[in-house]
N, C-alpha and C positions, 0 to 999 in steps of 0.2 A: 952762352946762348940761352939756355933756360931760364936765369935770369932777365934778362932781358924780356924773356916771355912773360914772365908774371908783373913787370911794369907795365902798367896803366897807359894808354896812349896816351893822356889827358897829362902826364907827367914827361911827355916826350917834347925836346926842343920845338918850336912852333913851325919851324921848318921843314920837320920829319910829321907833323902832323897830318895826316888826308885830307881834312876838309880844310884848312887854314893852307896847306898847299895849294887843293884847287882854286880857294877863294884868290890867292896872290899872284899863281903862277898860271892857271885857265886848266880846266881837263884834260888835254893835251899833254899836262906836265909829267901826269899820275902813271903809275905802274897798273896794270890789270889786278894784281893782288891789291894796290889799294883804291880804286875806283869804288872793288867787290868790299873793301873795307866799310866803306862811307854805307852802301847799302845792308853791309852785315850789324852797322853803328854798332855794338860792341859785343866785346869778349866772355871767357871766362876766366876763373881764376889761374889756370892754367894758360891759356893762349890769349893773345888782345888779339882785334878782333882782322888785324893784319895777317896775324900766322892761320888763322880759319882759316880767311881766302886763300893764302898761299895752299894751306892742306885740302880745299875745296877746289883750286885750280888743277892740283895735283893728282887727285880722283879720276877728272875730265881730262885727265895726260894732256893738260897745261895748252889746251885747244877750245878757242870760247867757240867755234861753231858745237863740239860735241857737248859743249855746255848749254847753250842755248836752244839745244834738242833734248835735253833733258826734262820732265814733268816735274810737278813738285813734288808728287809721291818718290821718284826715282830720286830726285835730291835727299830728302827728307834718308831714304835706304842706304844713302851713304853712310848713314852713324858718322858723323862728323860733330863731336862734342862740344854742343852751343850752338848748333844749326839744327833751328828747328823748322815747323810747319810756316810760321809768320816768316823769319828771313826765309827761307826758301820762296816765297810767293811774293818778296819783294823782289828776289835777284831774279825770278820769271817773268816779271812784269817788264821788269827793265828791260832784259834780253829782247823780249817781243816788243816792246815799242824801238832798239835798235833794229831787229828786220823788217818795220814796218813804217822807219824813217828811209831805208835803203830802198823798198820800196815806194814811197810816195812821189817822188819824182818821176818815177814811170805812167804813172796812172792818169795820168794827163795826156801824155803826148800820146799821137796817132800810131796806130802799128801799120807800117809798109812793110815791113820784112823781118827775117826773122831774128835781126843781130837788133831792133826794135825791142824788143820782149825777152830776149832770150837772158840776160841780166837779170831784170825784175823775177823769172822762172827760178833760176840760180840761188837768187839773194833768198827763193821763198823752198825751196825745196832742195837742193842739192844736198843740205850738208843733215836729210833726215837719214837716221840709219834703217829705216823698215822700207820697201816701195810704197809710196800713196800717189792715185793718179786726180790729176785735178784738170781743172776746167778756168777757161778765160771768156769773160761775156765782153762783147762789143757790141757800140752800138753802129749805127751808120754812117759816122766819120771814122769810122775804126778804131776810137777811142775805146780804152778801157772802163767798163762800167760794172766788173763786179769779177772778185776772183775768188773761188769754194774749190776746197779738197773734197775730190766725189767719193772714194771711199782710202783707206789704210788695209794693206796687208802684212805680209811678211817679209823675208830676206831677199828671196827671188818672185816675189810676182804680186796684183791684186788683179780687182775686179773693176771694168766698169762698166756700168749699167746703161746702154745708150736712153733707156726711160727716163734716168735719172737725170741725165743731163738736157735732155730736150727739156724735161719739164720745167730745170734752173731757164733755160735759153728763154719760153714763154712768160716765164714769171720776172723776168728781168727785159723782155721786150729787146731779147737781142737776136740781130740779123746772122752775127755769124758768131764763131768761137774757134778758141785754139789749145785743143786739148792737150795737155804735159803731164809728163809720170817723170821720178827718178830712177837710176839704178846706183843702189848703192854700191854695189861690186866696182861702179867707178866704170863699166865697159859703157860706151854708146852707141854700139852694134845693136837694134832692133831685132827683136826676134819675130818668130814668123805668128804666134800672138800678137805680137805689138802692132805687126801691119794688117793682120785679118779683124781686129778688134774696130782700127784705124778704119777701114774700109765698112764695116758695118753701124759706124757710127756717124758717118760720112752721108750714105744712102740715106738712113733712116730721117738723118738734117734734113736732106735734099726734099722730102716732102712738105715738112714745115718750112721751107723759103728759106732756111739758115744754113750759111755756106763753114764749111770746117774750112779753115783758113790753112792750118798747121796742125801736124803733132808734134811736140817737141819735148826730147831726151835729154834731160840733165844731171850731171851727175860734178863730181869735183873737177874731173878731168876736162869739163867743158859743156856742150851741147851736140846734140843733133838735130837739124830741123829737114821731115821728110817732103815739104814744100821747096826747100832748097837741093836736096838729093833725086828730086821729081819721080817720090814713091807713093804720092800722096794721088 
């Protein structure tokens, strides 16, 4: 095995190669260690640029959502020898335009309900390890027109700022919004912040003409939406 390690990809049958793989056989074909190959393009003397990613998947216990909540600073702290500042900010890139392909297809369609949005909420926050609560601007076919994390806290809890979010709602000229936070703990039991926050941010709408649609609780385990539970 260690041998092995210090050959060169570029000296590997054209079959076990990553990129002449995806080129023959489509994306599809590839293992996550070598997708992460093709973005790390190569090695060091000691590892090609296959066993990185295997040791880089390994890090993220071999789970690409805890990966692609990862920063590049946070990558970069790995000490992962030959992973430096540049491939980390290419396998960041990547990742975020993969949540933000999962995304796209929602951002079109109209929201009636809450199994409507409650995926595109998932694909964007579920798999963060801190809570951050975020905001959904629509406009008046109910279409989505704009989605912002209103602030980041910690393990259990943050803040939101009902100012802050009316003033996204005015500056993007939307009628109503569907506010969501994660819990990481994976519970989707609201607590009794969750619906006093809910309720004051609701009021405060209701002067400027803009209706809170939803608050909705994601987490790995699924959703909750308090429009559907009729706590809202």
């Amino acid at each position: 095995m260690d041998r092995m390690k210090k050959i060169s990809i570029k000296h590997w049958a054209d079959d076990d190669r990553p990129r002449e793989k995806l080129l023959r056989k489509g994306a599809g074909a590839l293992s996550n260690s070598e997708l992460l190959a093709i973005l790390i393009n190569n090695g060091t003397p000691e590892n090609n640029a296959v066993e990185l990613a295997k040791n880089l998947l390994s890090a993220a216990r071999n789970d690409l959502k805890t990966l692609a909540n990862m920063s590049v600073r946070e990558l970069v702290k790995l000490k992962i020898k030959g992973l430096g500042e540049a491939k980390a900010t290419a396998i960041a890139a990547a990742l975020e335009l993969g949540i933000r392909r999962n995304m796209a297809g929602n951002e079109k369609q109209m929201v009636a309900q809450s199994s409507d949005i409650a995926l595109y909420l998932r694909t964007r926050l579920a798999h963060k390890r801190r809570e951050v609560f975020a905001v959904v601007l629509l406009n008046k076919a109910h279409k989505i027109i704009h989605f912002e994390v209103i602030s980041e806290g910690g393990i259990t809890g943050t803040v939101a700022d009902p100012r802050v979010i009316l003033k996204k709602a005015l500056e993007y000229d939307a009628v109503a919004v569907i506010l969501c936070h994660n819990h990481p703990s994976g519970s989707l039991k609201p607590s009794k912040a969750d619906q006093l926050v809910t309720q004051q941010i609701k009021t405060a709408a209701a002067y400027l003409q803009v209706a809170v649609l939803d608050h909705i609780i994601v987490s790995d385990e699924g959703y909750f939406s308090f429009a559907d539970e009729g706590i809202l």
